[in-house]
C-alpha positions as CSV (number, residue, x, y, z in Angstrom):
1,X,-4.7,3.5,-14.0
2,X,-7.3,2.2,-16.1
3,X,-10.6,1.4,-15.5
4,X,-10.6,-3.1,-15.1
5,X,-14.2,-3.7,-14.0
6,X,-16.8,-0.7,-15.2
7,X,-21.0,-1.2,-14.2
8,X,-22.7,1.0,-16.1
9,X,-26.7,1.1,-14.9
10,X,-26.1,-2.6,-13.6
11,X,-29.8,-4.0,-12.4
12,X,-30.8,-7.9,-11.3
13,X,-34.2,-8.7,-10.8
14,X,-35.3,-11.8,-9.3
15,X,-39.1,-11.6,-10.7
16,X,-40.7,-8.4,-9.0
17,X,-37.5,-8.2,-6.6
18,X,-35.0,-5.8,-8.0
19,X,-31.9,-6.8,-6.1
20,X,-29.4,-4.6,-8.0
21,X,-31.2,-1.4,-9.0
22,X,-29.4,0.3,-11.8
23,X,-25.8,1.1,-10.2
24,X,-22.6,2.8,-12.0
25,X,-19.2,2.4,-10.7
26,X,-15.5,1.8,-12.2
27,X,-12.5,-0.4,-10.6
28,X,-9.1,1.0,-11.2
29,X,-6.4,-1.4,-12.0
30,X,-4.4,-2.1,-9.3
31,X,-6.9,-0.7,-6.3
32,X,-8.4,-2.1,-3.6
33,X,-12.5,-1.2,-4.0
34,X,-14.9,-2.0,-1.6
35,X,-18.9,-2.5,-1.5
36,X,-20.3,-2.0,1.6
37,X,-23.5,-2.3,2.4
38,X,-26.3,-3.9,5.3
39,X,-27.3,-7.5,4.8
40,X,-29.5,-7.5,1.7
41,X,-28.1,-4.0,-0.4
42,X,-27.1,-5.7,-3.3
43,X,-23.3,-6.3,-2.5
44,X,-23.4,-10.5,-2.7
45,X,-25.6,-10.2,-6.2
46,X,-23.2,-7.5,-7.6
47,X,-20.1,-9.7,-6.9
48,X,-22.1,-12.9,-8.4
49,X,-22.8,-10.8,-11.7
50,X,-18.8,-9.7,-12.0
51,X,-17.8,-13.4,-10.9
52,X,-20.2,-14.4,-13.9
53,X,-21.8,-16.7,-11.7
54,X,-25.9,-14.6,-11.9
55,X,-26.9,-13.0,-15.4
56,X,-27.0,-9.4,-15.6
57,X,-30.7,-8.6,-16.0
58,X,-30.4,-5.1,-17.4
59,X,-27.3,-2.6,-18.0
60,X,-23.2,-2.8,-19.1
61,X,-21.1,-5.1,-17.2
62,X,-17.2,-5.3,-18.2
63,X,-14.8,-7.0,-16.4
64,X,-11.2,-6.5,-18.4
65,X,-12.8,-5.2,-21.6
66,X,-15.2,-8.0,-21.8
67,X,-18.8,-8.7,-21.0
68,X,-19.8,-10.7,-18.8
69,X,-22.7,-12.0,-21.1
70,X,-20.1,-12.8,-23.8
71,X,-16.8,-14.2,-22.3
72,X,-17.6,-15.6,-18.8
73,X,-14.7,-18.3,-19.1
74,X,-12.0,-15.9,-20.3
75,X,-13.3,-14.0,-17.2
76,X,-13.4,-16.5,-14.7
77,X,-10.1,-17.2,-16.2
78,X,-8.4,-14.1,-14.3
79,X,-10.4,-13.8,-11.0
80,X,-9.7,-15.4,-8.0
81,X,-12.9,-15.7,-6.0
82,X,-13.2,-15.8,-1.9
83,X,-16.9,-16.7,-1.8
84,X,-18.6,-15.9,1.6
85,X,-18.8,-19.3,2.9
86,X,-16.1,-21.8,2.4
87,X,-16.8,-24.5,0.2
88,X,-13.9,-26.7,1.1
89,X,-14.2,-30.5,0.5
90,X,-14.2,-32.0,3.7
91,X,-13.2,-35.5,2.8
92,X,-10.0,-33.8,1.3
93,X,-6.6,-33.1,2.4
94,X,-5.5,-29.0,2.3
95,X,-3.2,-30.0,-0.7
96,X,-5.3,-32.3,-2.4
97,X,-8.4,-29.5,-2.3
98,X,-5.4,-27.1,-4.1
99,X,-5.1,-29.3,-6.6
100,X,-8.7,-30.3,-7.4
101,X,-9.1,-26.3,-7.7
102,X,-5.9,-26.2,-10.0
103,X,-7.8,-28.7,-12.2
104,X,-10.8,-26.2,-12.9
105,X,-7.8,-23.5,-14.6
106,X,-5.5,-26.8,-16.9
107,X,-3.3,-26.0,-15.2
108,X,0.2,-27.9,-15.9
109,X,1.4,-30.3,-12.9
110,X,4.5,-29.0,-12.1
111,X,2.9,-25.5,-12.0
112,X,-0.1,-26.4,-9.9
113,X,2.8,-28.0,-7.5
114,X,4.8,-24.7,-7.3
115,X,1.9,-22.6,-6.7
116,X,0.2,-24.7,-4.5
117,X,3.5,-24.3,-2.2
118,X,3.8,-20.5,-2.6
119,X,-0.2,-19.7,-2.0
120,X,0.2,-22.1,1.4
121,X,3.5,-20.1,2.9
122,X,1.9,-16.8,1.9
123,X,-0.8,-17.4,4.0
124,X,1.2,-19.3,7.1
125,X,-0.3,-23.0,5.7
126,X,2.6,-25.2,4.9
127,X,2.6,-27.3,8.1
128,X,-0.9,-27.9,7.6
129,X,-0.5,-29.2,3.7
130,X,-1.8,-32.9,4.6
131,X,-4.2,-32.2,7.1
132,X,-7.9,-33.1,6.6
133,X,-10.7,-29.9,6.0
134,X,-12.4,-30.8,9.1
135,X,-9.3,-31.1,11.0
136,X,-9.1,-27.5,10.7
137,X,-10.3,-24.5,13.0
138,X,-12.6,-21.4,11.3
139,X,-10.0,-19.0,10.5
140,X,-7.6,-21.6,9.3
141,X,-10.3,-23.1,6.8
142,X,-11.0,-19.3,5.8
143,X,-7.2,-18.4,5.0
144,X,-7.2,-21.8,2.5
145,X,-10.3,-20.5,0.9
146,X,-7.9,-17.1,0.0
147,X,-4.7,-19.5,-0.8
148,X,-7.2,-21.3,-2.9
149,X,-8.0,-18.0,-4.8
150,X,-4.5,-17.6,-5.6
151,X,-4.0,-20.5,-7.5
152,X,-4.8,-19.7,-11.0
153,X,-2.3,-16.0,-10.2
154,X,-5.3,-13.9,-10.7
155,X,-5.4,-10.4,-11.8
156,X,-8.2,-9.4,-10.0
157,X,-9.2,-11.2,-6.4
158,X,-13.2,-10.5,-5.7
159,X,-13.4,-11.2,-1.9
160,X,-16.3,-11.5,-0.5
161,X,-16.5,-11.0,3.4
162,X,-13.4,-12.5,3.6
163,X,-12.3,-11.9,7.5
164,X,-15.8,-12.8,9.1
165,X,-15.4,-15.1,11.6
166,X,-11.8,-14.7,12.5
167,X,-10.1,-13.7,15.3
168,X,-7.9,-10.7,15.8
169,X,-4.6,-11.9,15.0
170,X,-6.2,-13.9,12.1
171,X,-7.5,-10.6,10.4
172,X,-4.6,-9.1,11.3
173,X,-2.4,-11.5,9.1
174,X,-5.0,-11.7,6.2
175,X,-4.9,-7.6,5.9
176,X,-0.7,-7.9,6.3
177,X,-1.3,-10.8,2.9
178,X,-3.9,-8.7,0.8
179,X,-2.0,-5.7,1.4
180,X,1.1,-7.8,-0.4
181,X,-1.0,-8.5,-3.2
182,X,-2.2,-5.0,-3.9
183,X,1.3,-4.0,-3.9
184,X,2.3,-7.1,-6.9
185,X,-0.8,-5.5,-9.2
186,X,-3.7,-7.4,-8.9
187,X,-6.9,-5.8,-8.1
188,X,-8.9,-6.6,-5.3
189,X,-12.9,-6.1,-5.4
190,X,-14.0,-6.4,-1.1
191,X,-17.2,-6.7,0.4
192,X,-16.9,-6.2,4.2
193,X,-19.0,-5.8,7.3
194,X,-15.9,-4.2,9.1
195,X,-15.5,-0.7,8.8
196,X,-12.1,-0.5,10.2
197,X,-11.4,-3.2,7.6
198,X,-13.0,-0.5,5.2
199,X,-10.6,2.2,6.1
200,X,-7.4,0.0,6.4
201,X,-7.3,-1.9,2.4
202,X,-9.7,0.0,0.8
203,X,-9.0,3.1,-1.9
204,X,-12.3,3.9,-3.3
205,X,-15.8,3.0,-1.6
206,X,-19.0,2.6,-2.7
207,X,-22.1,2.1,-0.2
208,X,-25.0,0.7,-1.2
209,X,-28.4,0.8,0.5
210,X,-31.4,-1.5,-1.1
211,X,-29.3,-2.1,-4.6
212,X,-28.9,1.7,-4.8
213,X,-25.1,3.6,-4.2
214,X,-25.5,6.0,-1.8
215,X,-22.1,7.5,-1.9
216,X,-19.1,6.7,-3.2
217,X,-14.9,8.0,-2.7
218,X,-12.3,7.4,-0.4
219,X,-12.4,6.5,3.2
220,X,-11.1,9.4,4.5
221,X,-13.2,11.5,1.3
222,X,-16.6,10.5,2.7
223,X,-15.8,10.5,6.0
224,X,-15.3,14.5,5.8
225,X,-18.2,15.0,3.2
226,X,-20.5,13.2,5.2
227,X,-19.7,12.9,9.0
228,X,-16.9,16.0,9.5
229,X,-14.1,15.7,11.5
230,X,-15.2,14.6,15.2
231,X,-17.9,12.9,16.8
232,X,-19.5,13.4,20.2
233,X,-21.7,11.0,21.8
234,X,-24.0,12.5,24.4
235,X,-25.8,9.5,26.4
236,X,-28.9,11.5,28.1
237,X,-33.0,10.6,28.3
238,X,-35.5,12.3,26.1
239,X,-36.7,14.6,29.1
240,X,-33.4,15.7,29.4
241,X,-32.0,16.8,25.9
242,X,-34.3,19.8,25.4
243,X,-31.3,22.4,26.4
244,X,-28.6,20.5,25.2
245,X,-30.1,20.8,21.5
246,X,-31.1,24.1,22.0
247,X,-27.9,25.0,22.7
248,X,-26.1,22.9,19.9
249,X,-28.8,24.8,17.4
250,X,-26.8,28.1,17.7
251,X,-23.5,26.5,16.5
252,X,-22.8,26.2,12.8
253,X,-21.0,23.2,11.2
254,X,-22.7,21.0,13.9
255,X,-25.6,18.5,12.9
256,X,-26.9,16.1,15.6
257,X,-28.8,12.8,15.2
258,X,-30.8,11.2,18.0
259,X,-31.3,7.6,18.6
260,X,-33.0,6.6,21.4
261,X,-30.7,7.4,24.6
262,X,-27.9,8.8,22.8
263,X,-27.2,12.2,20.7
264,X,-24.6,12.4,17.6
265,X,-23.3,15.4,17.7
266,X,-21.0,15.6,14.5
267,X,-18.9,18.2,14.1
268,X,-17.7,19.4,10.5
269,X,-14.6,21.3,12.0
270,X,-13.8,23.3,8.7
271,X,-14.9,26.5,10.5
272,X,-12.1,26.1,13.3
273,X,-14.6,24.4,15.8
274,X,-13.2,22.5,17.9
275,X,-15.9,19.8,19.6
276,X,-14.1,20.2,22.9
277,X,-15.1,23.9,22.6
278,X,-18.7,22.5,23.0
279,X,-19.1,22.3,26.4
280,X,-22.3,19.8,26.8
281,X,-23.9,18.6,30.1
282,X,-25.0,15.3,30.7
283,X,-23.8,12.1,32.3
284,X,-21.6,11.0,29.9
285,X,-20.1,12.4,27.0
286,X,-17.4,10.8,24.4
287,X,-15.4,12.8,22.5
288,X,-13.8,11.1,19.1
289,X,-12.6,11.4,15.5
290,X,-15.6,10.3,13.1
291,X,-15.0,7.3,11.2
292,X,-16.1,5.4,8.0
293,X,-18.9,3.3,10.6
294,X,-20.2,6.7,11.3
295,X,-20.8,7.1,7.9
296,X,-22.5,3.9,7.1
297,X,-24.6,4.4,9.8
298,X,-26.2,8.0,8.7
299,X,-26.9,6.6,5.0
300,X,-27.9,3.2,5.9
301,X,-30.0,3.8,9.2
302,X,-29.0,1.9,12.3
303,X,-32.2,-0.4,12.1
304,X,-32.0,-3.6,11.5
305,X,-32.9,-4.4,7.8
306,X,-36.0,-5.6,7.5
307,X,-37.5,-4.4,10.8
């Protein structure tokens, strides 16, 4: 498929702050590709440049063939935008904050009306069509803020964090919705803080550390390249550990990382190891399949940012 959004050395500065720090990546038409990313890695200031909404400092920003420093209404034109906070007017009705959006795109009245009706039964709404914003829980407010986004039928959907906050069975039917809307076409740009959320939409990744990428591929792609195949987690004190990474030293395809009262043990697996081969002793020990939080963890750091 062709490329729909391309960053090409993308950097924003915010005086001697460089937020964005010359980054490169390509959206396919039609995929779902996410940006993750620890608070404060660039992801929210990338999405603003694309969403036209912060200038591009330095570098080539095209969203559809255009730049962003050219066209930004045509752009805005096809992008349906789940900002991170909802920014729902509270002394409005669920239909009548539909139609104030609907205003923003000319739409005409009898086509704001028929997609006003098809974004609220996509996301399970219609019952609450007349029902005030602050008459409504979290997750409810959060799935308008996506129906919302709908509204102008957008080729590309730039979601930003858009499951935070909800509960299980609400992510659950948001993932079930953006998965629809992958399969119609339209493009979907995610920032997440869920990995599993990650792995289940996503087809390419990039992850970005202090406005730099760090890697970019698929889920399963990076979770291979840089975590293997299994994980195991060794819980044992410092004064005990000494013969446990002695022996682990011998094996190949097996790198370890300690942090504080826990070893990870990852095992790469593409020599035939098996990690229940590896017979380790210590209080407790969990054997599991890596994942794409195991990954974010190893290039990010599991500090806190800022710390």
């Amino acid at each position: 498929m062709p490329d729909i959004i391309v960053a090409r050395d993308l950097t924003k500065r915010y005086g001697d702050f460089t937020a964005v720090d010359g980054i490169s990546f390509s959206v396919r038409a039609g995929e779902c590709f996410g940006i993750l990313g620890p608070n404060g890695a660039g992801k929210t200031t990338t999405i603003r440049m694309i969403s036209c909404v912060s200038p591009v400092t330095s570098g080539e920003l095209l969203v559809d063939g255009m730049r962003v420093q050219d066209q930004p209404r045509r752009i805005k034109s096809i992008l349906g935008v789940v900002p991170q906070e909802n920014n729902l007017d509270p002394d409005l009705t669920v239909r009548q904050n539909l139609r104030a959006y609907a205003r923003y795109f000319d739409l005409p009245r009898q086509v704001t009306e028929e997609r006003i009706e098809e974004s609220l039964a996509l996301l399970q709404l219609t019952e609450k069509r007349n029902e005030r914003i602050d008459e409504l829980s979290g997750g409810l407010k959060r799935r308008l803020t996506i129906a919302r986004g709908l509204l102008n039928a957008p080729r590309i959907m730039v979601l930003d964090e858009p499951t935070t906050g909800l509960d299980p069975q609400a992510r659950h039917l948001v993932w079930q919705k953006l998965r629809y809307l992958r399969s119609q076409g339209v493009t979907m740009l995610l920032t997440s803080h869920y990995m599993d959320e990650a792995e289940r939409l996503c087809d390419r990744i990039v992850i970005l550390h202090q406005g730099r990428i760090m890697a970019e591929g698929t889920p399963p792609d990076l979770v291979l390249r840089h975590a293997g195949r299994e994980v195991i987690e060794v819980h044992v004190g410092e004064e005990d550990r000494g013969p446990i990474l002695q022996q682990l030293a011998s094996r190949n395809g097996v790198t370890v990382e300690e942090v504080e009262d826990i070893l990870y043990v990852y095992v790469r697996g593409d020599d035939g190891l098996d990690a229940a081969s590896l017979k380790v002793d210590a209080d407790k020990v969990v054997y599991r399949r890596a994942n794409l939080e195991d990954v974010f963890l190893k290039l990010t750091g599991r500090g806190l940012a800022g710390e």
